[in-house]
N, CA, C and O atoms as a MOPAC input file, in Angstrom:
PM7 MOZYME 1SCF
protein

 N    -10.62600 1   130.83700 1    46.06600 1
 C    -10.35900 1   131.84700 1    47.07300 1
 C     -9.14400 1   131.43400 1    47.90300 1
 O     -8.98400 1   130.25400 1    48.21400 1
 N     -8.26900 1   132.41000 1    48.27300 1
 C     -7.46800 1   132.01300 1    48.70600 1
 C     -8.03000 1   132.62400 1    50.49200 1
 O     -8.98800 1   133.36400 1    50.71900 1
 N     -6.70600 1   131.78400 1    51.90700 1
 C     -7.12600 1   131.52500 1    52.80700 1
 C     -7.91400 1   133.06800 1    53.20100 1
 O     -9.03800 1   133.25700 1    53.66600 1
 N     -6.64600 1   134.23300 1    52.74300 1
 C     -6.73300 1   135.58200 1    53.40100 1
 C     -8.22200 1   136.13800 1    52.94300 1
 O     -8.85700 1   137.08000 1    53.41700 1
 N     -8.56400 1   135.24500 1    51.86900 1
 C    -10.06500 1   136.12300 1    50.81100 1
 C    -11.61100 1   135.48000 1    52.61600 1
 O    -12.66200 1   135.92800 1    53.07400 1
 N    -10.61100 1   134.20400 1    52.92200 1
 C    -12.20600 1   133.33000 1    53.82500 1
 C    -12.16100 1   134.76700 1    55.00300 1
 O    -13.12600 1   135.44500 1    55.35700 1
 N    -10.66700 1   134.92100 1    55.43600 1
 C    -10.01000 1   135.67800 1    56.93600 1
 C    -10.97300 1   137.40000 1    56.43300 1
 O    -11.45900 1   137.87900 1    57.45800 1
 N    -11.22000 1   138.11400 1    55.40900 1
 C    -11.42000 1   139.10900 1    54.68100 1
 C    -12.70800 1   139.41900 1    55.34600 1
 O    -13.23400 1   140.24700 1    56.08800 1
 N    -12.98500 1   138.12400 1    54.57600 1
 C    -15.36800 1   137.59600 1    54.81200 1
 C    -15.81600 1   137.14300 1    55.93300 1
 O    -17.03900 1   137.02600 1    56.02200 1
 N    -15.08000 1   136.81200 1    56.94200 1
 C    -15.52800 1   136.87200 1    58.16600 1
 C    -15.28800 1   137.85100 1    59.17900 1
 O    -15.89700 1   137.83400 1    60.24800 1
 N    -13.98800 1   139.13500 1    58.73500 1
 C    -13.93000 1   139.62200 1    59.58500 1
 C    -14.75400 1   140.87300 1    59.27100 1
 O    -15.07000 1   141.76400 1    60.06100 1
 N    -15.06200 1   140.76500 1    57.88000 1
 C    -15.72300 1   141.94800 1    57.14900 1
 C    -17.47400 1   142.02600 1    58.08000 1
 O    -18.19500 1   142.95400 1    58.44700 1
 N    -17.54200 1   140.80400 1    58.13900 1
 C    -19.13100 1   140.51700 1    58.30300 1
 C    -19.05200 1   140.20700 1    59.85900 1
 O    -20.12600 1   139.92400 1    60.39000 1
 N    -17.94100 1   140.22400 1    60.63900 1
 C    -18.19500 1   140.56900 1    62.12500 1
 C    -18.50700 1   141.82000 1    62.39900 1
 O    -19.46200 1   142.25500 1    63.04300 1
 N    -17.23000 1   142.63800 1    61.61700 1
 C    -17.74900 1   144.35300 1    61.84400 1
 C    -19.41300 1   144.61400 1    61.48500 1
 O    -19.92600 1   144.93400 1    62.55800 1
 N    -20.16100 1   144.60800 1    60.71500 1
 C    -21.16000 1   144.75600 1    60.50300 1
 C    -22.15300 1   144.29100 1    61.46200 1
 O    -22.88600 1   145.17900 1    61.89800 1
 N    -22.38800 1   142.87500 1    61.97900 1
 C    -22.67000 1   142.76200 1    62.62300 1
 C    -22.64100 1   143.55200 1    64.24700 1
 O    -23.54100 1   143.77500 1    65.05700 1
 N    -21.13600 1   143.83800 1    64.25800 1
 C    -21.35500 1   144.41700 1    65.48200 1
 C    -21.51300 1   146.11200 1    65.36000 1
 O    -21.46500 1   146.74800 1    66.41300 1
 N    -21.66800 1   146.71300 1    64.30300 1
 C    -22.56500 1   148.38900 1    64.39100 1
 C    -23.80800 1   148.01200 1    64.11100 1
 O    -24.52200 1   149.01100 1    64.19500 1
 N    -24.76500 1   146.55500 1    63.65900 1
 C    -25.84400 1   146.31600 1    63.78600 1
 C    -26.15100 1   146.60900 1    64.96300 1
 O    -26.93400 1   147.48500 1    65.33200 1
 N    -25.35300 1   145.66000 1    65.78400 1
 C    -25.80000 1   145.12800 1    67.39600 1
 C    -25.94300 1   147.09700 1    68.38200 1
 O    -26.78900 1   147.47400 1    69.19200 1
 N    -24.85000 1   147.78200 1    67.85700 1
 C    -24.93200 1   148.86800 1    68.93300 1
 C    -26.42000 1   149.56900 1    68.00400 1
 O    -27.50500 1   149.75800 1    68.55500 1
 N    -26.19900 1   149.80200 1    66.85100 1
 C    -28.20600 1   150.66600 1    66.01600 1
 C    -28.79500 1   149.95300 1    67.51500 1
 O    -29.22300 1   150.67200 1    68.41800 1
 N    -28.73600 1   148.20700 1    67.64200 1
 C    -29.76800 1   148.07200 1    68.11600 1
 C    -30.37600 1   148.24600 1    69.73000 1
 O    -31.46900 1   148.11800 1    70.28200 1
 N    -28.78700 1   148.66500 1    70.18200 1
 C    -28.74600 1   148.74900 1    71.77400 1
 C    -29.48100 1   150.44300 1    71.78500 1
 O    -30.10000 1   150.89000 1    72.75100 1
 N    -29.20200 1   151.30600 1    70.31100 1
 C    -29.82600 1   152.29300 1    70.33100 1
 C    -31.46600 1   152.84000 1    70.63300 1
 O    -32.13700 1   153.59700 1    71.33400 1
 N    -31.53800 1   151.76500 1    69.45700 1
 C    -33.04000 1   151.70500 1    69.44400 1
 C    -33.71900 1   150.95800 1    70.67000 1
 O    -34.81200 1   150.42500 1    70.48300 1
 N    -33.09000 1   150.89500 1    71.96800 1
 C    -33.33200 1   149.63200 1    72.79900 1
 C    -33.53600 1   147.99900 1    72.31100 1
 O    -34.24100 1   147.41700 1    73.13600 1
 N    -33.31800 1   147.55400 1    71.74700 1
 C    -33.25200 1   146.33800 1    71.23600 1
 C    -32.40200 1   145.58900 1    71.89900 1
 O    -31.71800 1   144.74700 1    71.31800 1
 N    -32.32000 1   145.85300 1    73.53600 1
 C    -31.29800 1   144.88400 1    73.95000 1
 C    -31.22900 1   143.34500 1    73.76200 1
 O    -30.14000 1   142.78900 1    73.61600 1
 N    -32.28200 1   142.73000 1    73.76500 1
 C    -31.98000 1   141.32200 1    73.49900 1
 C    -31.17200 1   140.96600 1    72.23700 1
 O    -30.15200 1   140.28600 1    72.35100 1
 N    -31.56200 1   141.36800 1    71.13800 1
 C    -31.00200 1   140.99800 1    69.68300 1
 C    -30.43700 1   141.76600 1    69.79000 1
 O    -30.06000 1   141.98700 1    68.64000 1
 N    -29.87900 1   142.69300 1    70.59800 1
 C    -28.64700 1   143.33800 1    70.51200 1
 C    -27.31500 1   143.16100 1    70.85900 1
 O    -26.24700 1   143.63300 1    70.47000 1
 N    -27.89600 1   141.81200 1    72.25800 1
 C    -26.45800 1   141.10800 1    72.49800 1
 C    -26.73400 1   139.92500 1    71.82600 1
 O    -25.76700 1   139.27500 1    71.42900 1
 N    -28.06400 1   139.43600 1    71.57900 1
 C    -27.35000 1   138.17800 1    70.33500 1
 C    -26.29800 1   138.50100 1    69.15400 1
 O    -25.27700 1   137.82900 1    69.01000 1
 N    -26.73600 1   139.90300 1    68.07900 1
 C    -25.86200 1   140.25800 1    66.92900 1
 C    -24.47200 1   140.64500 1    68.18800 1
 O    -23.50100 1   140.57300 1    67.43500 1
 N    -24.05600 1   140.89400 1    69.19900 1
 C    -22.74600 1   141.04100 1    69.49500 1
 C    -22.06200 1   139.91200 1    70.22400 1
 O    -20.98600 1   140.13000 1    70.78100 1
 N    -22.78500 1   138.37000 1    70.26300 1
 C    -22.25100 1   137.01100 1    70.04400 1
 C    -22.10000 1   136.85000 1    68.53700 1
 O    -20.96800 1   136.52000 1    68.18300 1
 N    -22.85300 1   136.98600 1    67.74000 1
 C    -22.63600 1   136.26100 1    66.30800 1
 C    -21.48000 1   137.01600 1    66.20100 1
 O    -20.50700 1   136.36300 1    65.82200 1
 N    -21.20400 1   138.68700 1    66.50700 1
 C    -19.57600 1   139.26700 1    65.63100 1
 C    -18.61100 1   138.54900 1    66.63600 1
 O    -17.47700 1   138.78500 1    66.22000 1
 N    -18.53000 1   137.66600 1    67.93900 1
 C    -17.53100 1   137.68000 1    68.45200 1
 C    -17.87100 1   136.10700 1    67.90200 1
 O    -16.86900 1   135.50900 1    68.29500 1
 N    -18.49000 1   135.37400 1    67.40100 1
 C    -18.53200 1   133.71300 1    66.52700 1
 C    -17.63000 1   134.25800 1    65.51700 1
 O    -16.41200 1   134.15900 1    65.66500 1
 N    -18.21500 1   134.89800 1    64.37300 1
 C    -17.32300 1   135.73400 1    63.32600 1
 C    -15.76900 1   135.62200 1    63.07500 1
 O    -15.11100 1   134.99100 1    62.24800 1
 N    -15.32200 1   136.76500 1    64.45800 1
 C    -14.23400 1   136.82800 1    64.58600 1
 C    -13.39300 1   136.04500 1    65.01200 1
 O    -12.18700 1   136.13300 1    64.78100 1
 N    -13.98700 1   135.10200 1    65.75300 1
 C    -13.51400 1   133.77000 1    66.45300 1
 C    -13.28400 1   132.44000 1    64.82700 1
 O    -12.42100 1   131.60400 1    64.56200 1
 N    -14.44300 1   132.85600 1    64.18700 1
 C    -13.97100 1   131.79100 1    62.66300 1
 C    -13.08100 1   132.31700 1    62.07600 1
 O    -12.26300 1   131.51100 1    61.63300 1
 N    -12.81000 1   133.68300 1    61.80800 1
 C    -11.36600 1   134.40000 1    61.19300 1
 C    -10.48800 1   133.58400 1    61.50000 1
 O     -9.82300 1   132.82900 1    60.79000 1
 N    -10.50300 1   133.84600 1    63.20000 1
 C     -8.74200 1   133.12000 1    63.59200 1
 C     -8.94700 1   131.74900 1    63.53300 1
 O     -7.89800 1   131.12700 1    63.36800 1
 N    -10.02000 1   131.02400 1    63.62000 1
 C     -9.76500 1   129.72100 1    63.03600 1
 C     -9.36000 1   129.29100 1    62.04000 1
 O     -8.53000 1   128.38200 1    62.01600 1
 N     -9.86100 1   129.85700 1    60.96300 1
 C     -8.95200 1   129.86400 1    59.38800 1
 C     -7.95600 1   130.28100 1    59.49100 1
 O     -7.06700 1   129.49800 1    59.15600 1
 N     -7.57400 1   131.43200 1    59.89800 1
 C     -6.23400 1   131.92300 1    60.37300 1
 C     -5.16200 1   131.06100 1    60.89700 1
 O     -3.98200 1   131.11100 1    60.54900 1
 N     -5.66600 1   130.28500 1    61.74400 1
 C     -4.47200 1   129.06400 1    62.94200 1
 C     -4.93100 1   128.12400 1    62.47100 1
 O     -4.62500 1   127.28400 1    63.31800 1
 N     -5.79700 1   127.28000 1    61.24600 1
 C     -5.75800 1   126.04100 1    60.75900 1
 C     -5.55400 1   125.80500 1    59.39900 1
 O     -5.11000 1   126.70700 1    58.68900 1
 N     -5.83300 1   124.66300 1    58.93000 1
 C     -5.25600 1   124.60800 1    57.48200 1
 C     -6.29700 1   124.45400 1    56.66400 1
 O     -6.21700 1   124.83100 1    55.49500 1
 N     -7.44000 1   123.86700 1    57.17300 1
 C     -8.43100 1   123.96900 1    56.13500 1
 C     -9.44300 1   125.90300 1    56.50700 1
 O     -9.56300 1   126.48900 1    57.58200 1
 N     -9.89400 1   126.27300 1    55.25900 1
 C    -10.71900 1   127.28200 1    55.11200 1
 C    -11.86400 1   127.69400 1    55.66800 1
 O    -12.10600 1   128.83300 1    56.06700 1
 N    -12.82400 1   126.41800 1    55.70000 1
 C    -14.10100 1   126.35800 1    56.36300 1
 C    -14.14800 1   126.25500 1    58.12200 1
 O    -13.78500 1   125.28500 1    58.78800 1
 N    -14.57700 1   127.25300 1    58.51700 1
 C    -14.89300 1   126.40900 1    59.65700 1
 C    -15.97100 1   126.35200 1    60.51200 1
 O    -16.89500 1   127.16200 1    60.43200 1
 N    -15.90800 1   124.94400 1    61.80000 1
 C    -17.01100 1   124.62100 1    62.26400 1
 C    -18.41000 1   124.97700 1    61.78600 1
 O    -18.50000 1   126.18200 1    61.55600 1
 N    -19.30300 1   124.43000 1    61.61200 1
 C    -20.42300 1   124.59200 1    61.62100 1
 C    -21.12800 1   125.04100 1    63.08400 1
 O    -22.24200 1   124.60800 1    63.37700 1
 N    -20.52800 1   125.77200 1    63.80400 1
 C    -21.06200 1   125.68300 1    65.59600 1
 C    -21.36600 1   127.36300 1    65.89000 1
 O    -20.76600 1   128.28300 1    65.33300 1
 N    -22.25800 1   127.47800 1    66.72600 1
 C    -22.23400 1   128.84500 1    67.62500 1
 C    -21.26900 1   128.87000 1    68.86000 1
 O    -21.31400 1   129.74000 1    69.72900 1
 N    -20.51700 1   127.96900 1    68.84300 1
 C    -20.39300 1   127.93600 1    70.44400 1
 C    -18.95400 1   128.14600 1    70.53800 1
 O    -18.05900 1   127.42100 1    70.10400 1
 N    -18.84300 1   129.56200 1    71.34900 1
 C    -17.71700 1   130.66800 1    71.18100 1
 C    -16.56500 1   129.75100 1    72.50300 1
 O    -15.44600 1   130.25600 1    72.60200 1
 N    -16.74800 1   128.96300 1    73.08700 1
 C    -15.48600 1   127.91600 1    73.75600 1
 C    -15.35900 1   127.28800 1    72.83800 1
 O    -14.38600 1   127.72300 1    72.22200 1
 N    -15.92500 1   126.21700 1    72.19600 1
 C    -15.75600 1   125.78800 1    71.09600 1
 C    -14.59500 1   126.31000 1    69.76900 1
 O    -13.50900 1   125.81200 1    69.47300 1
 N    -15.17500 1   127.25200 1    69.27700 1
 C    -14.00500 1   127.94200 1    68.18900 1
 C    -12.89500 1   128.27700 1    68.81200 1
 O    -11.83700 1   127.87000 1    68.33200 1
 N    -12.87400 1   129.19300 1    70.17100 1
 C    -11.80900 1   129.80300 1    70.80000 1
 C    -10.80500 1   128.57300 1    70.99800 1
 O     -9.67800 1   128.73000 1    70.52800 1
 N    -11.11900 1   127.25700 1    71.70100 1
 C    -10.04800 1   126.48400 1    71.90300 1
 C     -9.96100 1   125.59700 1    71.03000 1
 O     -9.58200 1   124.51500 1    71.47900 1
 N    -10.25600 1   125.64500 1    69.47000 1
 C    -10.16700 1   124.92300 1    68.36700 1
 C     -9.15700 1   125.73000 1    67.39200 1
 O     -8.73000 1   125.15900 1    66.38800 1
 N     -8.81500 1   126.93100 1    67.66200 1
 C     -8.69300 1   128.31900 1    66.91500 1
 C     -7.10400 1   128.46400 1    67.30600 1
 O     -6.48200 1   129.45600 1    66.92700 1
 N     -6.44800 1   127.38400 1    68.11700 1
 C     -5.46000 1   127.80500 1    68.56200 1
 C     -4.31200 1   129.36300 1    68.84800 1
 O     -3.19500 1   129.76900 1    68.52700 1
 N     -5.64900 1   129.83100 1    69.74900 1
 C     -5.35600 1   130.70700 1    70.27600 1
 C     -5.50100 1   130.90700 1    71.83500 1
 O     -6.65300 1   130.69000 1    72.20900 1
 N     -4.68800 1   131.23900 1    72.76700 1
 C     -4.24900 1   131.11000 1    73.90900 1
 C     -5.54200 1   131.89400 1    75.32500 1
 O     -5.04000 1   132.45800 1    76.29800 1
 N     -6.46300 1   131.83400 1    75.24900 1
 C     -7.56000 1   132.09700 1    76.29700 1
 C     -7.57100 1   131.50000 1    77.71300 1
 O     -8.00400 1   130.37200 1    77.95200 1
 N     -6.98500 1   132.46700 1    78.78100 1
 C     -6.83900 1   132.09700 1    79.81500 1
 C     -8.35900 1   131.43900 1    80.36200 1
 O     -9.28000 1   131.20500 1    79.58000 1
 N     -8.43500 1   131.18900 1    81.87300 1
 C    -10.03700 1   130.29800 1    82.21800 1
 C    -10.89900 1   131.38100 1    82.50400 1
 O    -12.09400 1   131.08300 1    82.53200 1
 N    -10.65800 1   132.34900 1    82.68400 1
 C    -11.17600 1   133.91900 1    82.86300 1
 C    -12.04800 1   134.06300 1    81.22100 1
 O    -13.25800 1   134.23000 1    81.06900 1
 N    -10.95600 1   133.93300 1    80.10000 1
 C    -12.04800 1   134.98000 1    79.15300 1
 C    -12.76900 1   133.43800 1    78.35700 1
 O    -13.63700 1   133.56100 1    77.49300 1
 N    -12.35500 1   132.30800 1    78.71800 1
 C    -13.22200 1   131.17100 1    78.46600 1
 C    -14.55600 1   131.15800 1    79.08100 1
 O    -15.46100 1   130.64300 1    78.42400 1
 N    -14.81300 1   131.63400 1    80.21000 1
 C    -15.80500 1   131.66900 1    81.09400 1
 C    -16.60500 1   132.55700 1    80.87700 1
 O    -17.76100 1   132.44100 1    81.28500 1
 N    -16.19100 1   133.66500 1    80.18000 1
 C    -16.93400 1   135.17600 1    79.72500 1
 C    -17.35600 1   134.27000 1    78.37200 1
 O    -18.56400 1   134.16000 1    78.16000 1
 N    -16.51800 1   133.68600 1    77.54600 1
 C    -17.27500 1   133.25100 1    76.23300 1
 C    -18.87000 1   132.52200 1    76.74500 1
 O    -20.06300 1   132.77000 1    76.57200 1
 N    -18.10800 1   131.58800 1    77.39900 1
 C    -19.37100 1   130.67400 1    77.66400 1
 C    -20.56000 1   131.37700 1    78.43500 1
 O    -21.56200 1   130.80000 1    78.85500 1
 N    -20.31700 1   132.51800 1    78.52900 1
 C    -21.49400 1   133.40400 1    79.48000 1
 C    -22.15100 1   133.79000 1    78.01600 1
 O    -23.26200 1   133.33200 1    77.74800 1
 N    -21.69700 1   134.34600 1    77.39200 1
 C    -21.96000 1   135.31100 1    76.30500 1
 C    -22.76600 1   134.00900 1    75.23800 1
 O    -23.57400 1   134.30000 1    74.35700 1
 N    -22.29100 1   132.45400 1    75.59200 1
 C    -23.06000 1   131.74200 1    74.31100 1
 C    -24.46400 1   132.00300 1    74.74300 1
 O    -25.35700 1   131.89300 1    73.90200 1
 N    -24.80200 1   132.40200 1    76.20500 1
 C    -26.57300 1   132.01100 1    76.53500 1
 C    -27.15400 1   133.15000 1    75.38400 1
 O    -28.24100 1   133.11100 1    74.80900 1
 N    -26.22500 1   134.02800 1    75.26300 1
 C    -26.98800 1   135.23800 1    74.25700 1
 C    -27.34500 1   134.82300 1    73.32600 1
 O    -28.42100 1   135.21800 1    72.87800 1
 N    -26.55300 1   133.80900 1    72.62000 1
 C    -26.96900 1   133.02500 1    71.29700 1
 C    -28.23500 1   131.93700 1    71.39000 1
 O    -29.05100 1   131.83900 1    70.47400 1
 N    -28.27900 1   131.38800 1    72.22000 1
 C    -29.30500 1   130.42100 1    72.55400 1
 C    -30.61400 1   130.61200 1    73.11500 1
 O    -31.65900 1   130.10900 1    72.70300 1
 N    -30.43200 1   131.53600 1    74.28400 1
 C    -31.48600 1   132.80800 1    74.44700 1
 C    -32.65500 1   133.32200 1    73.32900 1
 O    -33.86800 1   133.14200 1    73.21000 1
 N    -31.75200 1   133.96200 1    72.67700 1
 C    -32.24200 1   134.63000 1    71.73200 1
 C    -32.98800 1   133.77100 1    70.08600 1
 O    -33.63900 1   134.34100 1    69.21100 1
 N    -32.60600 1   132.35200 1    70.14000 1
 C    -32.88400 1   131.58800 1    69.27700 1
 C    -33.93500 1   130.82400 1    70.01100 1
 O    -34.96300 1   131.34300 1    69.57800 1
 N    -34.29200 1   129.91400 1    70.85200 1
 C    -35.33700 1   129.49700 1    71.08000 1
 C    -36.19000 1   129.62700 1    71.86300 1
 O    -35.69700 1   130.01500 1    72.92200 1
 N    -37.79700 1   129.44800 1    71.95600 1
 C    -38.62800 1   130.36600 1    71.99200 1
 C    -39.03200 1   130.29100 1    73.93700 1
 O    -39.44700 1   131.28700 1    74.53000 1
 N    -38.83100 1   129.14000 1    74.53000 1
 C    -38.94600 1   128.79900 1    75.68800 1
 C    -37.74900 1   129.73700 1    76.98500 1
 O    -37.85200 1   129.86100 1    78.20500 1
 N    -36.75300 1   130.21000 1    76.05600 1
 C    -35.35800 1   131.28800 1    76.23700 1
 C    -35.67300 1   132.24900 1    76.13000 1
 O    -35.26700 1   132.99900 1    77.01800 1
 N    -36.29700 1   132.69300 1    75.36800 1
 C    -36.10300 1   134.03600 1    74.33200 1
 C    -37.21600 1   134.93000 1    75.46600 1
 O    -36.50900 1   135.89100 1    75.76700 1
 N    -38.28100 1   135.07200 1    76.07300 1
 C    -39.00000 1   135.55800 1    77.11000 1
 C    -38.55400 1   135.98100 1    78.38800 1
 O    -38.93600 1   136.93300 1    79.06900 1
 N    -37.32600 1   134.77000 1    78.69700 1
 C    -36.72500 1   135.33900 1    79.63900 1
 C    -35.24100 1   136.11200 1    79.41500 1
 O    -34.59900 1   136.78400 1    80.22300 1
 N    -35.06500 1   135.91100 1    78.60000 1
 C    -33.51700 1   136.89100 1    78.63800 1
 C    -34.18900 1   138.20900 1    77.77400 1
 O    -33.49100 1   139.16600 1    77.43900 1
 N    -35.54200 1   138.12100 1    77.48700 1
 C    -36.01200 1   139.48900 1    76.53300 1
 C    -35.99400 1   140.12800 1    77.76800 1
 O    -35.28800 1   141.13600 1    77.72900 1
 N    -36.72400 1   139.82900 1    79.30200 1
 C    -36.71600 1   141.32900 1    80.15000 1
 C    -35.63400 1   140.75000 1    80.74400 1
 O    -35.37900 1   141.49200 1    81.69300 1
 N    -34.94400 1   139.95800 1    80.73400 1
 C    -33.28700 1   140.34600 1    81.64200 1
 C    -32.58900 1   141.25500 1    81.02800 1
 O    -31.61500 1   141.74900 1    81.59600 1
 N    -32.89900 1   141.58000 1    79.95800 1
 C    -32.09200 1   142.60700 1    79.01200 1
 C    -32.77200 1   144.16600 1    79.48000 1
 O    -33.50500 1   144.73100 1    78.66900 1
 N    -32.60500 1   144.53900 1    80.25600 1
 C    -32.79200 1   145.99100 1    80.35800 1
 C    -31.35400 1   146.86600 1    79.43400 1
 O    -30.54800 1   146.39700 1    78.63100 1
 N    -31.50800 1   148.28100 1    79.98000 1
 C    -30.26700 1   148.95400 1    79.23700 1
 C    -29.44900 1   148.82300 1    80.16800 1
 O    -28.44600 1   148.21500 1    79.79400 1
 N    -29.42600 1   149.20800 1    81.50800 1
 C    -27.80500 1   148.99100 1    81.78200 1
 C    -27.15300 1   147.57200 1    81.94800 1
 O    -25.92900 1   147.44700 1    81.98100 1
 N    -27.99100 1   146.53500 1    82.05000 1
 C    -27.77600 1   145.07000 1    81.54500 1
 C    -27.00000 1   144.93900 1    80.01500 1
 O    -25.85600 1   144.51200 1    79.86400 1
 N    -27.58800 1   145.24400 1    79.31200 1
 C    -27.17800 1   144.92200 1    78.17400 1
 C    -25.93200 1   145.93500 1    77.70000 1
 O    -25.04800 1   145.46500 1    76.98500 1
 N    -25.88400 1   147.37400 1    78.12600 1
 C    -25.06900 1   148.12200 1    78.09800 1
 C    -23.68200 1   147.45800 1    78.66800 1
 O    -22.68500 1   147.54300 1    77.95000 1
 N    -23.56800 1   146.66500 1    80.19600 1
 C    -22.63900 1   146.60200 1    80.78500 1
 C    -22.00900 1   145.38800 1    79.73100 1
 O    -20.91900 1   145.60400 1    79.20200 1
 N    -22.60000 1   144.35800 1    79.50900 1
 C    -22.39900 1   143.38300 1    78.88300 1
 C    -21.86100 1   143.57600 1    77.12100 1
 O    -21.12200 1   142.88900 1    76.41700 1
 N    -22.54100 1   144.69200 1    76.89700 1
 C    -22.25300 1   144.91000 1    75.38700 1
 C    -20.60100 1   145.43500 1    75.38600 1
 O    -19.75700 1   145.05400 1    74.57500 1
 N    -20.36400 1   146.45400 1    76.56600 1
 C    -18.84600 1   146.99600 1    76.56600 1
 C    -17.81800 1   145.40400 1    76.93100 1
 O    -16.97500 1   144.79900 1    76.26800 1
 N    -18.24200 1   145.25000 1    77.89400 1
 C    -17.21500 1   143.89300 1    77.43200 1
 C    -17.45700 1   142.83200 1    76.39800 1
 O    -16.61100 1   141.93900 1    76.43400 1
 N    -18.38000 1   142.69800 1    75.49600 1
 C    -18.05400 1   142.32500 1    74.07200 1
 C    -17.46200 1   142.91200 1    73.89100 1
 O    -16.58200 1   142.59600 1    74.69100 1
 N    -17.06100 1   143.82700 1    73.30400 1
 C    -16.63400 1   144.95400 1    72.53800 1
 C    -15.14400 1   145.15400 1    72.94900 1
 O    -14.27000 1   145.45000 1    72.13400 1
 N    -14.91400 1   144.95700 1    74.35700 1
 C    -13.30800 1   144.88400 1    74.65200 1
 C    -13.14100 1   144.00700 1    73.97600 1
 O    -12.51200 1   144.22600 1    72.94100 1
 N    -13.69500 1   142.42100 1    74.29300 1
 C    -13.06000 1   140.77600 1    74.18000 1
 C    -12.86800 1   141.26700 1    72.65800 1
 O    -11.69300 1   141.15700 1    72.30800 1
 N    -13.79900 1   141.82700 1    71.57800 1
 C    -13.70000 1   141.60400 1    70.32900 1
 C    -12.36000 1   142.35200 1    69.53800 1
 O    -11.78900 1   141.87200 1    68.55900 1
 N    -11.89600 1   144.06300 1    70.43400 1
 C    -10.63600 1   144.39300 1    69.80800 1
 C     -9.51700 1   143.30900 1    70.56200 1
 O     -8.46600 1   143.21300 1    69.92800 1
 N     -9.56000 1   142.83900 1    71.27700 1
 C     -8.44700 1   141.76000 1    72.10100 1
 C     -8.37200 1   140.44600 1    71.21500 1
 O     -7.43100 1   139.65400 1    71.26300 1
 N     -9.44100 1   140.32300 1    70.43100 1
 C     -9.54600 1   139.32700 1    69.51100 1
 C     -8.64100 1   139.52400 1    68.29500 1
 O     -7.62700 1   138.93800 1    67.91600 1
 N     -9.42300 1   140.65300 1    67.76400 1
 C     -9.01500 1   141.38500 1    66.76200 1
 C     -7.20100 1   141.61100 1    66.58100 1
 O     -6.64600 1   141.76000 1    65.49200 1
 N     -6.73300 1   141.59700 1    67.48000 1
 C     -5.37000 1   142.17100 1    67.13800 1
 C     -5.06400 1   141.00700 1    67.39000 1
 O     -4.03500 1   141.24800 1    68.02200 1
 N     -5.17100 1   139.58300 1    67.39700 1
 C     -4.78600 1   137.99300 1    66.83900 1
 C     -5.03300 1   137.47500 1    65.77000 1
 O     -4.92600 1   136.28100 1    65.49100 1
 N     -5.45100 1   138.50800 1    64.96300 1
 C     -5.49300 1   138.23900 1    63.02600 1
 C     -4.11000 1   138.65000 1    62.70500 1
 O     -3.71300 1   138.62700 1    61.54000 1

């Protein structure tokens, strides 16, 4: 595979992920609804890592500061601080002592307000492929 086939499969499988995540803000599913809209902004964040490095694979990590300033791409301390807000969604939502309390912090206009700024950060992402 060449680099553009890895850049293809991750950005292919962010999009998906993130019309999962809104079905699920539909169906009220806010919790796993902002976890699937961390995994598309992990996703898109491994694109441009393959993208700005030389090897294909990358990190084995969830953790969206992590890729962003590994990814050599330019994130002021503003949308670093929104990443690192957005990892509790990932961690939240994965273990079980978490997962109770960010299930009712997630109401709809909670998760609504939060889902639109994924969704900015991710086309702001997007146009750095």
């Amino acid at each position: 595979m060449k680099k553009y086939d890895f850049i293809e499969y991750w950005v292919k499988s962010s999009k998906h992920d993130m019309k999962v995540s809104e079905s699920l803000f539909k169906d009220k599913h806010f919790d796993y609804c902002l976890f699937l809209a961390h995994l598309s902004l992990e996703k898109i964040l491994k694109a441009l890592w393959v993208k700005n490095n030389i090897e294909n694979i990358p990190p084995k990590t969830h953790n969206l500061v992590y890729l962003a300033q590994n990814s050599n791409i330019n994130l002021d301390d503003d949308k670093l601080k929104f990443l690192q807000f957005i990892n509790t969604f990932n961690i939240s939502s994965r273990y079980p002592d978490y997962k109770f309390k960010i299930h009712k912090m997630c109401n709809k206009e909670y998760t609504d307000k939060n889902l639109r700024k994924i969704k900015e950060f991710y086309k702001c992402l997007t146009k750095k492929l």
